[in-house]
Short mmCIF file of the C-alpha atoms (twelve columns), coordinates in Angstrom:
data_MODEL
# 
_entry.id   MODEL 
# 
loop_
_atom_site.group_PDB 
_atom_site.id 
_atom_site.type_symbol 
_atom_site.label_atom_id 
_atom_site.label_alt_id 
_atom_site.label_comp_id 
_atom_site.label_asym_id 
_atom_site.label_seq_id 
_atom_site.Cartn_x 
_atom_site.Cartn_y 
_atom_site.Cartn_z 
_atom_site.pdbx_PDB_model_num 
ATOM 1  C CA . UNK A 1  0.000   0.000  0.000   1 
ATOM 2  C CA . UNK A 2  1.379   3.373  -0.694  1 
ATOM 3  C CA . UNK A 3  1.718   6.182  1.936   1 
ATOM 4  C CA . UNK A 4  -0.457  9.653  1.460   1 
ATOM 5  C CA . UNK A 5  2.269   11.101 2.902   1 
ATOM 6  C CA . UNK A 6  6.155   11.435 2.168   1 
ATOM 7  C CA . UNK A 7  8.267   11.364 5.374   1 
ATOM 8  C CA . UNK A 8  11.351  14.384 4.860   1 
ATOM 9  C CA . UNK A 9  13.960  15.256 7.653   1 
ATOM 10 C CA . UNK A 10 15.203  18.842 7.370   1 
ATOM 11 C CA . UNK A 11 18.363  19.002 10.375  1 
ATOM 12 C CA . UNK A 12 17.229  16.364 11.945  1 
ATOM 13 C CA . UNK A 13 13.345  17.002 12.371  1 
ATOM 14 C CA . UNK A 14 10.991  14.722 10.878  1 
ATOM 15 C CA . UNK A 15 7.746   15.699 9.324   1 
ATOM 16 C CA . UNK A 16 5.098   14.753 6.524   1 
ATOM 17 C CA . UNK A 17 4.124   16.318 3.601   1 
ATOM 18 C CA . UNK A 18 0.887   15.443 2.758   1 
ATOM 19 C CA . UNK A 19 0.370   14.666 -1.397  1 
ATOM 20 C CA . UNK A 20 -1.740  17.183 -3.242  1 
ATOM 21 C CA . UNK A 21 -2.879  14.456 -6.501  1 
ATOM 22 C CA . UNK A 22 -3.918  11.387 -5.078  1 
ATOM 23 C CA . UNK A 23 -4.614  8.239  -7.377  1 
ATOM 24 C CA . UNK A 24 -7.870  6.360  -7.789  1 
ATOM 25 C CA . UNK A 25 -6.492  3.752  -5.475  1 
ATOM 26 C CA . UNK A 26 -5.296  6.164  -2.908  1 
ATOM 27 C CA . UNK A 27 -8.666  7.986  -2.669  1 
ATOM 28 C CA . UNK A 28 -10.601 4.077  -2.801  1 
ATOM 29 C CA . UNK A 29 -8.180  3.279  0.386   1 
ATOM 30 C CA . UNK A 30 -9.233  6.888  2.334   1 
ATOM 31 C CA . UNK A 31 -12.729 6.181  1.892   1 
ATOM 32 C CA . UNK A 32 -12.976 2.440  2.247   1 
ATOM 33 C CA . UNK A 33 -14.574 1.936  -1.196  1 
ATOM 34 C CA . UNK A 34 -14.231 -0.009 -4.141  1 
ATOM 35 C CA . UNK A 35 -13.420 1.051  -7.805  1 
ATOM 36 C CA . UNK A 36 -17.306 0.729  -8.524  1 
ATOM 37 C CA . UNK A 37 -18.662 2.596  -5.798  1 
ATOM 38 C CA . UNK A 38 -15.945 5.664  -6.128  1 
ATOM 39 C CA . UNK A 39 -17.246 6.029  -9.937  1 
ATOM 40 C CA . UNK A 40 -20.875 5.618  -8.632  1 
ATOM 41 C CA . UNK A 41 -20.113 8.659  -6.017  1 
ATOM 42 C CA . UNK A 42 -18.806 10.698 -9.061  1 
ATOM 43 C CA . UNK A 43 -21.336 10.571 -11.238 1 
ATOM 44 C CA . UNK A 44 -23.921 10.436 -8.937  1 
ATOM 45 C CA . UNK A 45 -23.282 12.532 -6.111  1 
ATOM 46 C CA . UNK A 46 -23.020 16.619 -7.846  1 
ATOM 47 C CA . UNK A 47 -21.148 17.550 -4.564  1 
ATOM 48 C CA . UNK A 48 -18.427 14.646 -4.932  1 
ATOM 49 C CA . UNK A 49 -15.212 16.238 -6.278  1 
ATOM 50 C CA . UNK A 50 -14.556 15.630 -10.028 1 
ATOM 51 C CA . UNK A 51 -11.645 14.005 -11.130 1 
ATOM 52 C CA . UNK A 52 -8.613  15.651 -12.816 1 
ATOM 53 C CA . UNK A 53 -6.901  14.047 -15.854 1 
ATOM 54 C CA . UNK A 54 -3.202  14.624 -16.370 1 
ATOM 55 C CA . UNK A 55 -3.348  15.046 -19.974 1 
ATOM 56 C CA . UNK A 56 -5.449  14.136 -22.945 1 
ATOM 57 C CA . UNK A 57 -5.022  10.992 -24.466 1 
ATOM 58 C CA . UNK A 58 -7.541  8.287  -23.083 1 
ATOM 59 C CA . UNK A 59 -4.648  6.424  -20.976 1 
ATOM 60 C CA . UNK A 60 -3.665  9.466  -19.019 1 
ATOM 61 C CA . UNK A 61 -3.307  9.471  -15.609 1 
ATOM 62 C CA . UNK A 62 -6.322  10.568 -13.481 1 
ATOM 63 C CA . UNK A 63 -6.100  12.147 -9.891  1 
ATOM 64 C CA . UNK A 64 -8.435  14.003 -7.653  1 
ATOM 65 C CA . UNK A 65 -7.127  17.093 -5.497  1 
ATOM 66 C CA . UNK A 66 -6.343  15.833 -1.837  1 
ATOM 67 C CA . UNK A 67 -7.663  19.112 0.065   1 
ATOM 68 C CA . UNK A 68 -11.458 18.411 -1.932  1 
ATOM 69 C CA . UNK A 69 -11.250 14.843 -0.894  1 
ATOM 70 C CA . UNK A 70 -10.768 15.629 2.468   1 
ATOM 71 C CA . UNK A 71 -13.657 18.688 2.701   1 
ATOM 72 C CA . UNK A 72 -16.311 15.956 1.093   1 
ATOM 73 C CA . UNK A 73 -15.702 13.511 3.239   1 
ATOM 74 C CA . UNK A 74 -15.462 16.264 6.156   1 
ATOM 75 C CA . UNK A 75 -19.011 17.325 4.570   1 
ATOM 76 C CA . UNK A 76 -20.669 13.862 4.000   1 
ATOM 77 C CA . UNK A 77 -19.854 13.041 7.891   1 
ATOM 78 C CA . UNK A 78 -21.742 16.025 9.544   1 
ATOM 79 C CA . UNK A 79 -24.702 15.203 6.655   1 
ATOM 80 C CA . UNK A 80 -24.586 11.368 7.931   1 
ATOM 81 C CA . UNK A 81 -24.795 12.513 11.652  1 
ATOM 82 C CA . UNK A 82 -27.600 14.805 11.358  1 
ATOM 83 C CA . UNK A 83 -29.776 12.267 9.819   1 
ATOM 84 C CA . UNK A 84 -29.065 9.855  12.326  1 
ATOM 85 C CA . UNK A 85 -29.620 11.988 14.709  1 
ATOM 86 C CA . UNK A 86 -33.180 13.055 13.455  1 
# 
């Protein structure tokens, strides 16, 4: 499994930088989903983010921004709790 974060020492102190493109796979492992279900939640869902496609040809790499990843999910939790809680 690859990390979502790159470990860098700068004199001595560790710290992570967190990865701005993440892959398909990296964004299936965050959320726990499958393949299916993460193209279900794109097309599907208008508030999902989109993905971004790292050139034109039909085999180029595709990649979905990190920081609108993270404010979805952020956003789909609170939406989950306050229909359970109704």
């Amino acid at each position: 499994m690859k990390k979502l974060k790159e470990k860098t020492s700068i004199n001595g102190n560790n710290f992570f930088i967190p990865k701005f493109r993440l892959t398909i796979n990296e964004v299936c492992t965050m959320l726990a989903v499958g393949r299916d279900k993460l193209n279900r939640l794109e097309k599907e869902d208008p508030s999902f983010p989109k993905s971004i496609k790292d050139g034109k040809s039909r085999q180029s790499a595709v990649y979905y921004d990190y920081q609108e990843i993270f404010v979805w999910y952020e956003n789909w939790k609170e939406c989950s709790r306050a229909v359970q809680m109704s």
